[in-house]
C-alpha positions as CSV (number, residue, x, y, z in Angstrom):
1,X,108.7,112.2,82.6
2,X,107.4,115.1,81.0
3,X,105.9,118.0,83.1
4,X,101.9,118.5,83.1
5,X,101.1,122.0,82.1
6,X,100.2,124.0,85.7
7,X,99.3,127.5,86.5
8,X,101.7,130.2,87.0
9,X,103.4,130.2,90.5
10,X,104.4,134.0,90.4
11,X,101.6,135.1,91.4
12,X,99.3,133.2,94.7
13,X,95.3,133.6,94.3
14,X,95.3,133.1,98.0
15,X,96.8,135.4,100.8
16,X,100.1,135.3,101.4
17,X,100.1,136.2,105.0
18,X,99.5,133.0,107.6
19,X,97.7,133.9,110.3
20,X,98.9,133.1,113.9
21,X,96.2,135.2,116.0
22,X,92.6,135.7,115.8
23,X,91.0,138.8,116.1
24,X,87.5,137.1,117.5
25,X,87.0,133.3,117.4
26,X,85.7,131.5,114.6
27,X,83.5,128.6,113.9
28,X,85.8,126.1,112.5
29,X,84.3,122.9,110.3
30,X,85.6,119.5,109.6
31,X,83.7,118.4,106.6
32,X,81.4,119.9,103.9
33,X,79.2,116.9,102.9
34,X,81.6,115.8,99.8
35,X,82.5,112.3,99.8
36,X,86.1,110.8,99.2
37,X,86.8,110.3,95.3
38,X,86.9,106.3,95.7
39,X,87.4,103.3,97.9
40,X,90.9,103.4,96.7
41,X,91.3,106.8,97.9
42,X,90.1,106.0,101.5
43,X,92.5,102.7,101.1
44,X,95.9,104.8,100.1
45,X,95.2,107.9,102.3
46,X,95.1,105.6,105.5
47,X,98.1,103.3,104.5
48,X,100.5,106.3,104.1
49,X,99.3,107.7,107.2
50,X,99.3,104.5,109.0
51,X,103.0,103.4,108.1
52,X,104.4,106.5,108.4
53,X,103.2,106.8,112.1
54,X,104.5,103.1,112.2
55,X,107.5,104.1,111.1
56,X,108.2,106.8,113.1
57,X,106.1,105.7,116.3
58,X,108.9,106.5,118.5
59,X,108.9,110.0,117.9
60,X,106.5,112.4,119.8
61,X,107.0,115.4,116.8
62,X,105.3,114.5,114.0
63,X,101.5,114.8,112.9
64,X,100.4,112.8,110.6
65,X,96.9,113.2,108.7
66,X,94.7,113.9,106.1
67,X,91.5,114.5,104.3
68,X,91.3,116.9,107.0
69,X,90.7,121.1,106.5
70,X,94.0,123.1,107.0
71,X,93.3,126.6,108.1
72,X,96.0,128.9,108.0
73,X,94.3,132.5,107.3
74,X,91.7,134.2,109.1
75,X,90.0,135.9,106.2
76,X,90.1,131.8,104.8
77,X,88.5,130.7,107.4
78,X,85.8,133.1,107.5
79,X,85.3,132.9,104.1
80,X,85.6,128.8,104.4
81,X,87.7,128.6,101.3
82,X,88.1,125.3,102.2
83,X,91.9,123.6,101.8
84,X,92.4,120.0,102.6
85,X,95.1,117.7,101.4
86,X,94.4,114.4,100.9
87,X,97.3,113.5,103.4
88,X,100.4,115.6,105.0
89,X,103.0,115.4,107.4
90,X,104.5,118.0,109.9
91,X,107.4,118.1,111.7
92,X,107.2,119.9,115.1
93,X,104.2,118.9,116.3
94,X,102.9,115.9,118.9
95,X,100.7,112.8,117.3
96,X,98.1,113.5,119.5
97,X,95.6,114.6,121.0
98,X,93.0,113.6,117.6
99,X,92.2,116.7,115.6
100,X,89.4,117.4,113.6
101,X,90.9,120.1,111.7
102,X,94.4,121.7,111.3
103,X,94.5,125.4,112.2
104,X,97.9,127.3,112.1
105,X,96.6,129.4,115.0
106,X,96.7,126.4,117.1
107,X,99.6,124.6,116.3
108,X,102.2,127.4,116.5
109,X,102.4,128.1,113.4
110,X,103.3,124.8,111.9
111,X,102.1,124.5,108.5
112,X,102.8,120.4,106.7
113,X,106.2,120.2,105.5
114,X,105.3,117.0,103.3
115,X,101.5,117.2,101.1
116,X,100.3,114.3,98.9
117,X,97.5,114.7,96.5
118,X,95.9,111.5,95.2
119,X,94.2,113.0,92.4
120,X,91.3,112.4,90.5
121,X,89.8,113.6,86.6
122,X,87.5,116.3,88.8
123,X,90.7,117.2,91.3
124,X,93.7,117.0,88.8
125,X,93.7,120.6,87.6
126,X,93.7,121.7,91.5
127,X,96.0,119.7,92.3
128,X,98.8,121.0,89.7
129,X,97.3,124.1,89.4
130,X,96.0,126.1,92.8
131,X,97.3,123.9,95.2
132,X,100.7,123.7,94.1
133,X,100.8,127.4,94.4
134,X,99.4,127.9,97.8
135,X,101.2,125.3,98.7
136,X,104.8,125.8,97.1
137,X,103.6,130.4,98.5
138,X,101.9,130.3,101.4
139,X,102.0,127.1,103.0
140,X,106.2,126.9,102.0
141,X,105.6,123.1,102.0
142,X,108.9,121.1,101.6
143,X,108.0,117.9,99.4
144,X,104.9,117.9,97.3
145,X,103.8,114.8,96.0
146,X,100.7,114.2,93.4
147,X,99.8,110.7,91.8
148,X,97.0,109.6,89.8
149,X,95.7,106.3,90.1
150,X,94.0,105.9,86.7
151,X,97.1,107.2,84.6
152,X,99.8,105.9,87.4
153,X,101.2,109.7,86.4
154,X,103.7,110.3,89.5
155,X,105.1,113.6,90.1
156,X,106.8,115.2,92.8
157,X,108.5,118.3,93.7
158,X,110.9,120.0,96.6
159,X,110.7,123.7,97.5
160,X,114.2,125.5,96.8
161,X,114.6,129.3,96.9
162,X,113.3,130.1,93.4
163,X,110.0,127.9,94.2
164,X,109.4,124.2,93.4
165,X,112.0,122.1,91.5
166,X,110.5,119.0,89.7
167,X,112.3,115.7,91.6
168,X,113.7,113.2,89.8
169,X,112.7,109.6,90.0
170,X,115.4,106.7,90.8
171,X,115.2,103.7,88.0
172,X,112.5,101.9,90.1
173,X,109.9,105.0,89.5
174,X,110.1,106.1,93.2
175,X,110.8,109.8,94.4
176,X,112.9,110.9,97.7
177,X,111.1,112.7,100.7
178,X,113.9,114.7,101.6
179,X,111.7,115.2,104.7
180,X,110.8,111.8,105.8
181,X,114.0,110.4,104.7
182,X,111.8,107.8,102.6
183,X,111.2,106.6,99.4
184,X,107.7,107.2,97.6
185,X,106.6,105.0,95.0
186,X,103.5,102.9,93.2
187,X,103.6,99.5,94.4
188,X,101.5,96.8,94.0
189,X,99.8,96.0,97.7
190,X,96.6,93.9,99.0
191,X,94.5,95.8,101.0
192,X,91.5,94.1,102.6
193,X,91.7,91.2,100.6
194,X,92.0,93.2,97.2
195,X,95.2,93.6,95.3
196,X,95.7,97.3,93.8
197,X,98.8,99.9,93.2
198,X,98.9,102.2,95.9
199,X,101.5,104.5,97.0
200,X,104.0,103.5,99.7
201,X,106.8,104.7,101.5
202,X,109.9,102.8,101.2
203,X,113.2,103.0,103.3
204,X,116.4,104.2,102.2
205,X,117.6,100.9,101.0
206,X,114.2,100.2,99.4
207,X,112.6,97.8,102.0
208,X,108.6,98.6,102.1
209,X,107.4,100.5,105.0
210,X,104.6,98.7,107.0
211,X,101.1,99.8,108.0
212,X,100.6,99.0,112.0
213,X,98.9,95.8,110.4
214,X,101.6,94.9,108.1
215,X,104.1,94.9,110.8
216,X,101.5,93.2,113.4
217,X,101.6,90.6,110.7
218,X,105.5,90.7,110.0
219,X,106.3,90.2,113.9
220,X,103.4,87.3,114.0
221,X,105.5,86.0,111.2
222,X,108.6,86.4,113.0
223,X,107.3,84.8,115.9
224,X,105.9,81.5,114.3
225,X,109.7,81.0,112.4
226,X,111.4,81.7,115.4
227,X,108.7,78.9,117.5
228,X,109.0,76.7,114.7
229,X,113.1,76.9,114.4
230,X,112.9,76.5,118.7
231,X,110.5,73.1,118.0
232,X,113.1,72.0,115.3
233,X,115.7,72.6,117.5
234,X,114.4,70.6,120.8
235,X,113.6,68.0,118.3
236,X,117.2,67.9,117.1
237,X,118.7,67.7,120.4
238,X,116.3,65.1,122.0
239,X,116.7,63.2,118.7
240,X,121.0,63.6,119.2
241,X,120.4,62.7,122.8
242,X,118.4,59.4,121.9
243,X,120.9,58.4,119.6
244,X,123.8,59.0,122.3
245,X,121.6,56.9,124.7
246,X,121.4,54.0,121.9
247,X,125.2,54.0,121.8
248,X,126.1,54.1,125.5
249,X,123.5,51.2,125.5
250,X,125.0,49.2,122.6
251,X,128.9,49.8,124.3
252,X,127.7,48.9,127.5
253,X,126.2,45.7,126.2
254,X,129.3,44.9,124.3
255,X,131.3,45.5,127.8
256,X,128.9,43.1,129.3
257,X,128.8,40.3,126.4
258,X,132.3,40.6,125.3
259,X,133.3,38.3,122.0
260,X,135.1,35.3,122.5
């Protein structure tokens, strides 16, 4: 797969520094009136967040979101250079309470660990370009993931000492989130009654990761097979018992009318 052509990563256009304290509070926003790219977008953003809180809905330390604002500088946020990935993960941090925003300042520091970009013709250059350095400099994010829907272009990468190295993808297209402990790949879902390719997570031995839906639906399934195989079942055995009944009833006639 070959490698789209990005922007230097030796040298950040954003501070470096994160900022853990603020010098005087700030007003903090949660949108800036731009719309989500398409339908599709809306559609894969909540099905990766969805099945990876599904997946992992035992665990009470990890966030996951998206098309939310990260801030992580002060002079950022004052300057509301706005920074949202399209969906991200961190370890470290409790599910809840809801936030509106994700400011480093008030989650101890914790910056996401795993970012996807679903990108578009108007985001793409961002995407390789600006946001893989702030987030492979400043953010120090683990597993970066970008995919574009029109081209099906998948790329992925995972932050060594030297900076990001490209991952590799297995023979079914997917790449490994060293961080989940998932697969990533393109697959071919139906989401509210229209079939598309959408990204999913997939465990290590390639079964698909559900939404809270898809397993709602998976256990309904279950439970129908399991009520069906208990119907069979009753049916068998009253079916083996009537049988056994017409037997006893035909030797005890024989015992009653025996031949001459």
């Amino acid at each position: 797969m070959a490698t789209p052509t990005t922007e230097p990563l030796d040298a950040p256009p954003f501070p470096s520094e994160v900022t853990l304290a603020l010098s005087s509070p700030i007003e903090l926003l949660d949108e800036d009136g731009e719309n989500l790219e398409t339908e599709w977008h809306r559609w894969a953003m909540n099905i990766l967040i969805e099945s990876v809180r599904q997946h992992y809905r035992d665990r009470n330390d990890l966030y996951a979101g998206g098309n939310m604002f990260v801030y992580y500088n002060e002079r950022q946020a004052r300057n509301r250079d706005y920074r949202g990935p399209d969906v991200f993960f961190v370890w470290g941090r409790p599910p809840e309470p809801k936030r509106r925003w994700w400011a480093v300042w008030e989650e101890e520091g914790h910056l996401p660990n795993v970012i996807i970009e679903l990108m578009s013709p108007s985001t793409r250059h961002i995407d390789l370009g600006a946001k893989k350095v702030l987030y492979q400099n400043t953010f120090r994010t683990d597993d970066y993931f970008c995919y574009d829907p029109f081209t099906h272009e998948f790329l992925g990468w995972s932050l060594t000492a030297e900076g990001y190295e490209e991952l590799v993808p297995n023979e079914r297209g997917w790449l490994w989130s060293e961080q989940l402990q998932l697969w990533l790949g393109a697959v071919s879902s139906v989401v509210s009654g229209s079939k598309d390719i959408y990204l999913r997570f997939m465990t290590p031995d390639g079964k698909l990761v559900e939404t809270f839906e898809g397993a709602a639906r998976a256990e309904g399934k279950r439970v129908r097979r399991q009520a069906k195989r208990a119907v069979q079942l009753a049916q068998d055995r009253a079916d083996a018992a009537e049988a056994e009944l017409a037997t006893l009833k035909a030797q005890l006639k024989a015992k009653d009318n025996p031949s001459r």
